[in-house]
LOGUMI-443303 format. One line per field, with one value per atom (N, C-alpha, C): atom name; x, y, z; residue in three letters; residue number from 1. Coordinates in Angstrom, 2 decimals. Example, Ala and Ser with C-alpha at 12.3 -4.5 7.8 and 13.67 -1.06 7.14 Angstrom:
<sites>
a = (N  CA  C  N  CA  C) .
px = (13.19  12.30  13.20  12.85  13.67  12.90) .
py = (-5.69  -4.50  -3.30  -2.25  -1.06  0.03) .
pz = (7.80  7.80  7.80  7.08  7.14  7.87) .
r = (ALA  ALA  ALA  SER  SER  SER) .
k = (1  1  1  2  2  2) .
</sites>
This chain:
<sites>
a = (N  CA  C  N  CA  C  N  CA  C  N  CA  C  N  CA  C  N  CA  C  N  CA  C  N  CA  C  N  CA  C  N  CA  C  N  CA  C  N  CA  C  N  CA  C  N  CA  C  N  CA  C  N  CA  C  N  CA  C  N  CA  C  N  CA  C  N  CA  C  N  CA  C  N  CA  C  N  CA  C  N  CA  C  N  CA  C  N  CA  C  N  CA  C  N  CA  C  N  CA  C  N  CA  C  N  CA  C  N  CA  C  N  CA  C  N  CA  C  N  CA  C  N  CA  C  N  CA  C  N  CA  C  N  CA  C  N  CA  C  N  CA  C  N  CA  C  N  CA  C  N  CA  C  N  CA  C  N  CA  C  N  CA  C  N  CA  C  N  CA  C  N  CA  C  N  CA  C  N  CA  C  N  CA  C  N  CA  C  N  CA  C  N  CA  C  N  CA  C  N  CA  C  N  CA  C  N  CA  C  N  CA  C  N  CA  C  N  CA  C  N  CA  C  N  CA  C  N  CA  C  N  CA  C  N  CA  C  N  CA  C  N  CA  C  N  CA  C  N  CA  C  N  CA  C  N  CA  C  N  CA  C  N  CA  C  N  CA  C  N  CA  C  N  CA  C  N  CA  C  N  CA  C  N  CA  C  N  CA  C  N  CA  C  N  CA  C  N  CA  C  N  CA  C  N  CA  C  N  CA  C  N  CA  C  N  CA  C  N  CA  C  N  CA  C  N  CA  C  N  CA  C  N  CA  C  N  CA  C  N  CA  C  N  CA  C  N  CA  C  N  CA  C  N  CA  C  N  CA  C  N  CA  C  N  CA  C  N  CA  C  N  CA  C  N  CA  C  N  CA  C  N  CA  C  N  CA  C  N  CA  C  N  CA  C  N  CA  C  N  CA  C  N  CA  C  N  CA  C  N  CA  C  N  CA  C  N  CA  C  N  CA  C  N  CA  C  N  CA  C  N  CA  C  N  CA  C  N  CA  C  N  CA  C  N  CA  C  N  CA  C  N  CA  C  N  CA  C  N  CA  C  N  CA  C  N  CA  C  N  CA  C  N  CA  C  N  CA  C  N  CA  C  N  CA  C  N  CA  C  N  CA  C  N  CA  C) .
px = (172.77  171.46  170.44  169.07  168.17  167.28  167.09  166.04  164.53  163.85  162.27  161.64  161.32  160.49  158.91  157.99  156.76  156.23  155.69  155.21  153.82  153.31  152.05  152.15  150.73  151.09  150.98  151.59  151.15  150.12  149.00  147.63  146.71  145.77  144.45  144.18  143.65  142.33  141.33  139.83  138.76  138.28  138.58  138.16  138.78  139.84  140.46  139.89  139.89  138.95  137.56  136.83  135.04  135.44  136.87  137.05  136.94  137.95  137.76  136.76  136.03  134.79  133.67  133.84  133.24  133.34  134.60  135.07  134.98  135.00  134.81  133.04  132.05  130.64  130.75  131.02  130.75  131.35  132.82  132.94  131.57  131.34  130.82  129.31  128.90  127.07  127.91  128.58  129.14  129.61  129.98  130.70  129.43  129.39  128.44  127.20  126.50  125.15  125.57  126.79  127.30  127.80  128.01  128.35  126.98  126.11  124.57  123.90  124.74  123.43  124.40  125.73  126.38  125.94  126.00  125.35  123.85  123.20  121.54  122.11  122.72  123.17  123.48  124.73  125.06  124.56  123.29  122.57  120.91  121.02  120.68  121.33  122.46  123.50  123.48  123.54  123.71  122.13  121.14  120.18  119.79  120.32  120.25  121.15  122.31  123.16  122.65  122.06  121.52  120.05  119.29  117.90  118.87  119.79  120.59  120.94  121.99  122.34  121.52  120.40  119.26  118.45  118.56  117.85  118.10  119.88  120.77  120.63  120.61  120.36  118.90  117.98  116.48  116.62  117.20  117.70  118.18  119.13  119.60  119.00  117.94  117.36  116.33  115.84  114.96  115.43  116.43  117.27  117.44  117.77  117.85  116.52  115.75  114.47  112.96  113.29  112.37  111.54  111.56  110.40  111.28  110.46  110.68  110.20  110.86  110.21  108.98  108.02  106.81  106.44  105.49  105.66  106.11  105.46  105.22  106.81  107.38  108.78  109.71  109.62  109.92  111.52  112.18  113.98  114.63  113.77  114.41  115.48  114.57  114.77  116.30  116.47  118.37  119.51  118.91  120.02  119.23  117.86  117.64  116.92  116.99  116.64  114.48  114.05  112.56  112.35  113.21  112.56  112.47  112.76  112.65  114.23  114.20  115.47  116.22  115.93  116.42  116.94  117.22  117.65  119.32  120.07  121.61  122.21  121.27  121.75  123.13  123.33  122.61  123.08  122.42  122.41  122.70  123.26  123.56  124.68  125.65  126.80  126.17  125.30  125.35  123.46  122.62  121.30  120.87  120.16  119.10  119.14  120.10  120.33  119.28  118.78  118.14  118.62  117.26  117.72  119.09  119.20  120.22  119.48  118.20  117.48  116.73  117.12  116.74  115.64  115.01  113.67  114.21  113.28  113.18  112.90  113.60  113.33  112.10  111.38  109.88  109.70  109.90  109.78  108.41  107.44  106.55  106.81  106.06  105.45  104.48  103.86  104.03  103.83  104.63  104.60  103.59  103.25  102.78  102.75  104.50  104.84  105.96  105.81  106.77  105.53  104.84  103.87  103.91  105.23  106.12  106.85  107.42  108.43  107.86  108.64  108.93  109.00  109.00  109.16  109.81  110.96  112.13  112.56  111.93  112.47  112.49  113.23  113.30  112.18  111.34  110.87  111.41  112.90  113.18  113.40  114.60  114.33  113.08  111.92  110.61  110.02  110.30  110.05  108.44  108.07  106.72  106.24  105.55  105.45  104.91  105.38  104.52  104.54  105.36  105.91  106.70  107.10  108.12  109.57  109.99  111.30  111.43  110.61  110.91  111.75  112.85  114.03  113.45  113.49  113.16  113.60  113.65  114.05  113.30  112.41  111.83  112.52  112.89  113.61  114.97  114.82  116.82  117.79  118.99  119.71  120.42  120.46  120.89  121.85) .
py = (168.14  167.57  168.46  168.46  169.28  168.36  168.99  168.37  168.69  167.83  168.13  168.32  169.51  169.13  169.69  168.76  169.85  170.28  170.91  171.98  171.86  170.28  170.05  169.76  170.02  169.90  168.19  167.98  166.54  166.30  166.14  165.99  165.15  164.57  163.66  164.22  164.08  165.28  164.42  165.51  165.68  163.72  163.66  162.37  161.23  161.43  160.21  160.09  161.14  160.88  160.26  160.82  159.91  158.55  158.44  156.77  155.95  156.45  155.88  156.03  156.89  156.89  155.91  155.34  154.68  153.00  153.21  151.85  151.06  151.93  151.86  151.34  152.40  152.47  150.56  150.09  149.18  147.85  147.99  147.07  147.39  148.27  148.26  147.13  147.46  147.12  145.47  144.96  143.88  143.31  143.79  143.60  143.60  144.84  145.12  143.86  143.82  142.85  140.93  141.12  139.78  140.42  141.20  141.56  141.32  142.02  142.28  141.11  139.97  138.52  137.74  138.25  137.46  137.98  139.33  139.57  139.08  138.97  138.62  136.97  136.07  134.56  134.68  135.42  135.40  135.84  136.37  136.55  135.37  135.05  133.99  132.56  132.87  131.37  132.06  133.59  133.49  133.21  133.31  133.50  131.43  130.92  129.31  129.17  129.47  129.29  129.45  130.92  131.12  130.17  129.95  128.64  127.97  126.79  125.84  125.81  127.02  127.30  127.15  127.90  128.25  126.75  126.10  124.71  123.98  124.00  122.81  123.46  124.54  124.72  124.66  124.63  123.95  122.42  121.84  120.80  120.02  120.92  120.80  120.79  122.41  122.13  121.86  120.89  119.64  118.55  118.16  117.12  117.40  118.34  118.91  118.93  119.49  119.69  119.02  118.15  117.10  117.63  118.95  119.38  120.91  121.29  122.32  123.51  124.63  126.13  126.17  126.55  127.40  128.16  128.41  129.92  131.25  130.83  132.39  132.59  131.59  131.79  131.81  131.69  131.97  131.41  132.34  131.33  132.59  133.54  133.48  132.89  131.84  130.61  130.27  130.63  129.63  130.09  131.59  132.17  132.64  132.35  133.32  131.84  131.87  130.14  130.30  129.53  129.44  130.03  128.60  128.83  126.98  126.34  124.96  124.69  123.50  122.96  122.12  121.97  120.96  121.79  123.29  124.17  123.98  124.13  124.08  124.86  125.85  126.78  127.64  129.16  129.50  128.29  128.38  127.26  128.25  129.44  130.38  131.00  131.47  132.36  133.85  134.52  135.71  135.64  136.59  136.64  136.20  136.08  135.49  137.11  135.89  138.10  137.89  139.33  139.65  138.50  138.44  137.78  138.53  138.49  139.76  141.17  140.80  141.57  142.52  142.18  143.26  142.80  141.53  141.07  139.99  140.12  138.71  137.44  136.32  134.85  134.26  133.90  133.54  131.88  131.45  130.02  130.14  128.98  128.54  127.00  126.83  125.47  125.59  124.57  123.57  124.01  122.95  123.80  123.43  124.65  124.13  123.30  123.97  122.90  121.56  121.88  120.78  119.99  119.77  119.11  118.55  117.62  116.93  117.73  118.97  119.67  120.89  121.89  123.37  123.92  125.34  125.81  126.78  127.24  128.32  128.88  130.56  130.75  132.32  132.48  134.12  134.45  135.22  136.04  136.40  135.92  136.46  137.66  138.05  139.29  140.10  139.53  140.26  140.66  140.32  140.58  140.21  138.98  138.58  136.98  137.03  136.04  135.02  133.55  133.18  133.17  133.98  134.41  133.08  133.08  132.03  132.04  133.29  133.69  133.42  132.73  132.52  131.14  131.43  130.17  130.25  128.54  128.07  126.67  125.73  124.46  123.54  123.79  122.63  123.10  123.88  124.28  123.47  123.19  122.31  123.29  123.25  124.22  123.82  124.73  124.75  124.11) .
pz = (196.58  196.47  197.14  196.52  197.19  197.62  199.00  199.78  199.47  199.15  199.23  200.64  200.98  202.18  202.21  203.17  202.85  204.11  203.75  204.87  205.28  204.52  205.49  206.54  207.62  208.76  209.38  210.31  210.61  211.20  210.86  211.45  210.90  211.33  210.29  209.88  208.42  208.16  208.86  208.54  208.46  207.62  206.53  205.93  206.77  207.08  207.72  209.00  210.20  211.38  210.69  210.00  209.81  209.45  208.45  208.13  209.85  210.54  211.61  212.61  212.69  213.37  212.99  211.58  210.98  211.11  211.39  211.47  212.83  214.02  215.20  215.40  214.76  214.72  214.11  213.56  212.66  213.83  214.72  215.32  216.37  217.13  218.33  217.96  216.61  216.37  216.48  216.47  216.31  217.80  217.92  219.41  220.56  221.19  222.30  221.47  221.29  221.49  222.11  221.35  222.34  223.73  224.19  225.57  226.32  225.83  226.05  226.85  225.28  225.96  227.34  227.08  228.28  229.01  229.61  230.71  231.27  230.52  230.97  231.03  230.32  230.88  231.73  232.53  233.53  235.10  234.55  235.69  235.76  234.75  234.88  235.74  235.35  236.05  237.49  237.88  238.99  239.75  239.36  239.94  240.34  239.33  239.51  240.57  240.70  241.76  243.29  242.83  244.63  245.16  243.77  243.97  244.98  244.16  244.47  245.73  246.17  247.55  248.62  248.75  249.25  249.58  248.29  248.00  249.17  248.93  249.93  251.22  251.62  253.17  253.68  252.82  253.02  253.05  252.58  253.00  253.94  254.74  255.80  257.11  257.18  258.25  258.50  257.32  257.29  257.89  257.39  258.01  259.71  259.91  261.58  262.24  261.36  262.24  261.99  260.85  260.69  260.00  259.17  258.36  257.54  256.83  256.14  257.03  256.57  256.77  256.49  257.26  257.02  255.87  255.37  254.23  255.31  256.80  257.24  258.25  258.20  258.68  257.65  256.05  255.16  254.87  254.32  254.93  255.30  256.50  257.61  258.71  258.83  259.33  259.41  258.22  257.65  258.33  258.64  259.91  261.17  261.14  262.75  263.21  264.31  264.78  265.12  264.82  265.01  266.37  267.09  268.60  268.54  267.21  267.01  268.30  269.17  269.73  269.16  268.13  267.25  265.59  265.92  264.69  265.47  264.64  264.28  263.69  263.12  262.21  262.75  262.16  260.51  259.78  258.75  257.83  256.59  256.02  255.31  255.88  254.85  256.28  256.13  254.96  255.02  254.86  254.82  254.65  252.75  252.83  251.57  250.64  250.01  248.84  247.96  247.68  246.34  245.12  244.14  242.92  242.22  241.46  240.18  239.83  239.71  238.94  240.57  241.34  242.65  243.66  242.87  243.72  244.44  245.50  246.85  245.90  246.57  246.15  246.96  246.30  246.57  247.24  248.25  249.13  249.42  249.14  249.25  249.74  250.93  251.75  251.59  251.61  250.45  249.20  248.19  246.69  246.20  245.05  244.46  243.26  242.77  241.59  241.93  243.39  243.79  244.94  244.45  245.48  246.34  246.80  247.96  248.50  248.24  248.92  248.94  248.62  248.39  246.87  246.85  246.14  245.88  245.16  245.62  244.45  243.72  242.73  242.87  241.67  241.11  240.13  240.12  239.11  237.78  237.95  236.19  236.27  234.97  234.39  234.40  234.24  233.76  235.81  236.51  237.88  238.42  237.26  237.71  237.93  238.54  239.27  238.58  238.10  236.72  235.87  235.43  233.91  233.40  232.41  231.18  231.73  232.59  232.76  234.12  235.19  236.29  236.51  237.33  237.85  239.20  239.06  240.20  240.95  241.51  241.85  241.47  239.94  239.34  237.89  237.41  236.09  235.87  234.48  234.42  234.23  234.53  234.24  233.15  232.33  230.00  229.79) .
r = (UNK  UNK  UNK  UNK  UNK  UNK  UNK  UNK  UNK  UNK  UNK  UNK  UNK  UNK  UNK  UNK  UNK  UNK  UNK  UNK  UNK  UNK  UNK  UNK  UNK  UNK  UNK  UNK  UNK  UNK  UNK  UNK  UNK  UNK  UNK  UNK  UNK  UNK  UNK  UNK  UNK  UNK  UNK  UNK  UNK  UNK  UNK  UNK  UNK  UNK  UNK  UNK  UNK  UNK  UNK  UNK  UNK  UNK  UNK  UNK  UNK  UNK  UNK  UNK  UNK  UNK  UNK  UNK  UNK  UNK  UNK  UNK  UNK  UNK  UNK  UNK  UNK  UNK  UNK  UNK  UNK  UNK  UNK  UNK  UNK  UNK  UNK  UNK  UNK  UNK  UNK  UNK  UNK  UNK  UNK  UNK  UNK  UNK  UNK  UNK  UNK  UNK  UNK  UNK  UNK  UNK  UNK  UNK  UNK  UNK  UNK  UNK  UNK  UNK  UNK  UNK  UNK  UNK  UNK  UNK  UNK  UNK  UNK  UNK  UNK  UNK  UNK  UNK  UNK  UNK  UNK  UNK  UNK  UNK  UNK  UNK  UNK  UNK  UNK  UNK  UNK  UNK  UNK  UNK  UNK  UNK  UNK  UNK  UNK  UNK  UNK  UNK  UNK  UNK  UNK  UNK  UNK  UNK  UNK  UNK  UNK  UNK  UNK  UNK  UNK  UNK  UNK  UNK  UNK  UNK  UNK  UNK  UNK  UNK  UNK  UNK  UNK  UNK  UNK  UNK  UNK  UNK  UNK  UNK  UNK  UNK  UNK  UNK  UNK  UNK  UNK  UNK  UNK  UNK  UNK  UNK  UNK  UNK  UNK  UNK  UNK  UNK  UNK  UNK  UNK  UNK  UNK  UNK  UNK  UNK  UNK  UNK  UNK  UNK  UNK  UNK  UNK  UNK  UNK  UNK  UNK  UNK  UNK  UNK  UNK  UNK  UNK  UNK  UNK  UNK  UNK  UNK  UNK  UNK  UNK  UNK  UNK  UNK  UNK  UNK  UNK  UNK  UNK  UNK  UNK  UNK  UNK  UNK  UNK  UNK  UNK  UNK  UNK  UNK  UNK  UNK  UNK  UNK  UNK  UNK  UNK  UNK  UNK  UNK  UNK  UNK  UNK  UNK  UNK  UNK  UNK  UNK  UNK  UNK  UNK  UNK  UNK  UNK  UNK  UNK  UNK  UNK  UNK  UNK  UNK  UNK  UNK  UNK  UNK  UNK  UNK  UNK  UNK  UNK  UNK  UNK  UNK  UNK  UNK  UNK  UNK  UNK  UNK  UNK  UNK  UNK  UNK  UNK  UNK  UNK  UNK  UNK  UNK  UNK  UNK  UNK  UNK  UNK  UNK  UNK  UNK  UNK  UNK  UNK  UNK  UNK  UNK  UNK  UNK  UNK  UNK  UNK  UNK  UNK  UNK  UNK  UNK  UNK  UNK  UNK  UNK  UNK  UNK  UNK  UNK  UNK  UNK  UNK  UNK  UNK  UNK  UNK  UNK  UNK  UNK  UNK  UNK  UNK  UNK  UNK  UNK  UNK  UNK  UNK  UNK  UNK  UNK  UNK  UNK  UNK  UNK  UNK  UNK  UNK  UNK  UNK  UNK  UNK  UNK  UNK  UNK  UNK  UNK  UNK  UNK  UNK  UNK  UNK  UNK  UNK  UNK  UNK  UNK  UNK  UNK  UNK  UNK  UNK  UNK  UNK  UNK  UNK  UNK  UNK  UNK  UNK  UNK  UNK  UNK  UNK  UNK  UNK  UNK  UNK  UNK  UNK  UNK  UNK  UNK  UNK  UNK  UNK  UNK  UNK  UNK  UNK) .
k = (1  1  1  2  2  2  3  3  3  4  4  4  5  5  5  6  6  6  7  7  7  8  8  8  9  9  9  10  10  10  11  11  11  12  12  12  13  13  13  14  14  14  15  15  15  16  16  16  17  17  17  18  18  18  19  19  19  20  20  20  21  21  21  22  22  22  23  23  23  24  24  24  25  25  25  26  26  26  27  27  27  28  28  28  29  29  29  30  30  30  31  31  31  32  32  32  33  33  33  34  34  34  35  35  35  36  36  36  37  37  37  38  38  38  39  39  39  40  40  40  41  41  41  42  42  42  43  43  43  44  44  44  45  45  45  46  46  46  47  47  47  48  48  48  49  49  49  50  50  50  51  51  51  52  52  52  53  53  53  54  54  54  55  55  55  56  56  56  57  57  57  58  58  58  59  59  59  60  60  60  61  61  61  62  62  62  63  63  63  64  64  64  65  65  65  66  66  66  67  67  67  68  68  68  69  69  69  70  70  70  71  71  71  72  72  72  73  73  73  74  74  74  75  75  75  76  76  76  77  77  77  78  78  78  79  79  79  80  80  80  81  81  81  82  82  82  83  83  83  84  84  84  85  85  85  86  86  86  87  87  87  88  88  88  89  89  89  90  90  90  91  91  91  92  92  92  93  93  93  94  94  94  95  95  95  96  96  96  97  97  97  98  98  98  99  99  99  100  100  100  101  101  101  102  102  102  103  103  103  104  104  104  105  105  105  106  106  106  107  107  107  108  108  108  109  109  109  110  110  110  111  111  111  112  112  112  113  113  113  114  114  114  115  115  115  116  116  116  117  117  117  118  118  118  119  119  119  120  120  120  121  121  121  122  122  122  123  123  123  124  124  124  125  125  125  126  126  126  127  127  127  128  128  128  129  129  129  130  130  130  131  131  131  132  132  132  133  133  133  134  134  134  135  135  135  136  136  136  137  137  137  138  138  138  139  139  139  140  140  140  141  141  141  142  142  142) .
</sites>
C-alpha cells in the first residue's frame, strides 16, 4: 500500500488567523460594554454604601452628643473627638474615604435638602456639585 503524505506545513494561514481575529473583534463589541455599565453601577452601589455608613455614625453621635456635627467640624468629628464630653467615639473604624470617583463626601448642617437634619452626598461620576448624578441621603437606592 502507498502512503499519501503531504508536505504542507502545519500552520494557520493568513485567512484563517483574520477569520479569527474577526470573530474575537465581534465578541469583545458585545461583551466589554456590559462590563463597562457594571462597573459605573458598582460604583454607584459603592458610593450609596459609604452615604449610608457615614449616615449611621452621624447618627450615633447625635445620639451621644445631643446634636449633629457642625458644617465646620465636618465628619471629622466621627474619629477625632470635638472637645464635646459627651463624644464616645471614633464612631468610624478607619477615616471618611474618598467617593469612588476620587472626591470628598460633602456633609452639610443644616441641610438644605434635608431641612431637619443633614446632608451627606457624593458628587457623582460627573464630580459636581448639583448635578442629576449626585448620591446623597435623600436619593432611593434602585
Amino acid at each position: 500500500m502507498f502512503r499519501v503524505t503531504s508536505r504542507r506545513p502545519k500552520a494557520f494561514t493568513l485567512l484563517e488567523l483574520l477569520l479569527v481575529m474577526f470573530i474575537l473583534t465581534i465578541l469583545a463589541a458585545i461583551v466589554v460594554p456590559k462590563f463597562v455599565g457594571r462597573s459605573q453601577k458598582a460604583q454607584v452601589t459603592a458610593a450609596q454604601t459609604d452615604v449610608s455608613n457615614i449616615e449611621g455614625a452621624l447618627h450615633i453621635f447625635e445620639m451621644d452628643c445631643g446634636r449633629f456635627p457642625t458644617a465646620q467640624e465636618g465628619l471629622s468629628v466621627l474619629r477625632k473627638s470635638p472637645g464635646d464630653p459627651k463624644w464616645a467615639g471614633p464612631y468610624l473604624m478607619h477615616d471618611v474615604p474618598a467617593d469612588p470617583w476620587g472626591h470628598p463626601y460633602i456633609y452639610r448642617y443644616p441641610g438644605q435638602i434635608n431641612k431637619d437634619s443633614f446632608d451627606l452626598y457624593s458628587c457623582g461620576p460627573s464630580g459636581q456639585d448639583g448635578a442629576a448624578d449626585n448620591i446623597g441621603n435623600w436619593t432611593a437606592a434602585p
